[in-house]
N, C-alpha and C positions, 0 to 999 in steps of 0.2 A: 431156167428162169428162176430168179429169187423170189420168197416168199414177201419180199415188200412190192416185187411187180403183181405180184397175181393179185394180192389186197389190194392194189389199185384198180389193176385192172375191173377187180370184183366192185369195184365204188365207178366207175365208169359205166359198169352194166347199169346199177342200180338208179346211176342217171338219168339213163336214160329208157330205164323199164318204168321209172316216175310217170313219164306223160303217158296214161294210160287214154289218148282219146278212145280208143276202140272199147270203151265200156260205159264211157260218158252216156249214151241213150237207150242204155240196158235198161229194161222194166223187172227184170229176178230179181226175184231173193236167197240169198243164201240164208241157208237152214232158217228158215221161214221168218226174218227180220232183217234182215242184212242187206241195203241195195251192193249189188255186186263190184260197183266202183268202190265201197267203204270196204269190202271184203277185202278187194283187190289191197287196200292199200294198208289196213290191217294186217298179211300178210307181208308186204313190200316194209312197213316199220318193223315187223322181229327179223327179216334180213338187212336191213342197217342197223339195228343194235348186236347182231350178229357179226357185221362187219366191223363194228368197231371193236369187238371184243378182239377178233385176229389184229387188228391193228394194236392195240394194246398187249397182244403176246405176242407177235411176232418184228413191228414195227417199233415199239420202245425203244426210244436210246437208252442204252443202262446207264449212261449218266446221270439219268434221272431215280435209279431206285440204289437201294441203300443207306446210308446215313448222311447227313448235309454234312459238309464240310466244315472243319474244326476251324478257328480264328487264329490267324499267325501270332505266335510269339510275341507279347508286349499290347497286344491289342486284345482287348478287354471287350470288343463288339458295341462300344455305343456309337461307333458313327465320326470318328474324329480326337481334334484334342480335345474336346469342350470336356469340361471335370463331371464326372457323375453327381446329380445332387440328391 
């Protein structure tokens, strides 16, 4: 399995570990403020910024990193013939 399947995979889970009804009519608190749905999903946000993190190291096209590409020969980067003013 490729490491761009399993990131997906992994954002699939997270999908559907989202609908968290089974804590919607919880009355706890975590660590004595916290209703356990807000925990839940405090939690559930550092595994998507988590997950974007692998997708950003493993999923990157390197197309994207290193230097932008130089302008062809004769072409000056304004966009055309029009004369630079």
């Amino acid at each position: 399995m490729s490491k761009r399947t399993l990131v997906t995979a992994f954002f699939v889970l997270l999908f559907f570990l989202h609908q968290d009804s089974w804590w919607k009519n919880d009355p706890r608190l975590v660590l004595g403020v916290l209703p356990v749905s807000l925990a839940y999903h405090v939690v559930w946000t550092l595994l998507v910024a988590f997950g974007w993190l692998l997708v950003a190291r493993f999923c990157w096209p390197d197309r994207f990193d290193g230097e932008p590409p130089k302008p062809a020969p004769g072409n000056d980067g304004t966009g055309g013939d029009r004369p630079v003013r």
